[in-house]
C-alpha positions in Angstrom: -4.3 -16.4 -18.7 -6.1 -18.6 -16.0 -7.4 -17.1 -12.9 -5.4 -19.1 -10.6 -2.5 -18.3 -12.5 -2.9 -14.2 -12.1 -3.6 -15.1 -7.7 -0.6 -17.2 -7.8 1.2 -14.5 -9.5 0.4 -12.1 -6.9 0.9 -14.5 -3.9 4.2 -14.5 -5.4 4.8 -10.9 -5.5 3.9 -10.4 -2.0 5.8 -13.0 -0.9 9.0 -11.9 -2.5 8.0 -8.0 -1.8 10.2 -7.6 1.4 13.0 -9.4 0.2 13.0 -7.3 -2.8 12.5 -3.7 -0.4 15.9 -5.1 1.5 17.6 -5.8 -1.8 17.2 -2.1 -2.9 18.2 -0.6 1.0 15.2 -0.9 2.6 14.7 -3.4 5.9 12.1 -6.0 6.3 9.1 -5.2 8.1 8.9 -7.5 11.7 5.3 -8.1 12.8 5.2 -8.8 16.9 2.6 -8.3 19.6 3.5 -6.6 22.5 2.2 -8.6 25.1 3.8 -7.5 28.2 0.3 -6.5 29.9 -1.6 -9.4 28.7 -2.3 -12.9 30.8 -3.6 -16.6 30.5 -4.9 -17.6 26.7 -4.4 -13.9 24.9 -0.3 -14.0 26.4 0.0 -17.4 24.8 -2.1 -16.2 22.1 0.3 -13.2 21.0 3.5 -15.3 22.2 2.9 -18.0 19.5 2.2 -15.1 17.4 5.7 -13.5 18.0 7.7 -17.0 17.9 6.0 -18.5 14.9 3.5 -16.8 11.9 3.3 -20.3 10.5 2.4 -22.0 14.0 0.2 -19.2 14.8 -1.7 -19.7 11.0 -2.2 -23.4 11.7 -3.3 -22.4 15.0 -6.1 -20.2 13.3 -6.8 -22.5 10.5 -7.7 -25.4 12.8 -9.2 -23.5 15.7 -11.9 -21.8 14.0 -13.8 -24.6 12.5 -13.4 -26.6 15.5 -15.2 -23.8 17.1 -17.7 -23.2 14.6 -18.9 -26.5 15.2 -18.9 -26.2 19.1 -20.9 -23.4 18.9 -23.2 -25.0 16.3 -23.9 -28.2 18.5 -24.8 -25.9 21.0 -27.1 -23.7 20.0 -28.7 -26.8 18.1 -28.7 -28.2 21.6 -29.9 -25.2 23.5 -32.8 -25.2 20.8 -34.0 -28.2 21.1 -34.4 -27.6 24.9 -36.5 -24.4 23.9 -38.6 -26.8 21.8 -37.8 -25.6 18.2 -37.4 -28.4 16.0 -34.3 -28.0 13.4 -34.1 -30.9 12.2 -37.4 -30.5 10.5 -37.8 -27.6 7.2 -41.4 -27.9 7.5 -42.9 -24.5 7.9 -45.5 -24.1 10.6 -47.6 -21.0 9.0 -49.6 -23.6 6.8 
């Protein structure tokens, strides 16, 4: 049995694991953030969160490489201001 076969196989079972709990009496779980004391980016933050778990994952998934690279240019660019070159993977201690 492949690998990817025994993930998918447990993707699976996780997926279907709260329709099966309601099957057998038990009630779904509901993931929400209370966001009644929060403001500006974390409200929207936690309402997107509470309206939509797949708008909020898309959210995440783009956001966080887009950032990553924001934060790379800038240090990059506040580097080369400082005057350390790295560009270059020559080593100075020769």
């Amino acid at each position: 049995m492949s690998n990817c076969f025994r993930w998918a196989c447990v993707a699976l079972a996780l997926r279907a694991a709260p329709a099966i709990a309601a099957e057998h009496g038990g009630q779904p779980i509901v993931l929400v953030v209370d966001s009644r004391n929060l403001s500006g980016w974390m409200a929207w933050w936690a309402n997107v969160y509470n309206e939509s778990h797949w708008y909020f994952t898309l959210l995440t998934i783009i956001t966080i490489p887009v950032l990553g690279l924001l934060m790379g240019k800038l240090t990059g660019f506040v580097l080369a201001r400082m005057g350390v070159n790295v560009k270059s993977r020559v080593l100075a201690e020769h």
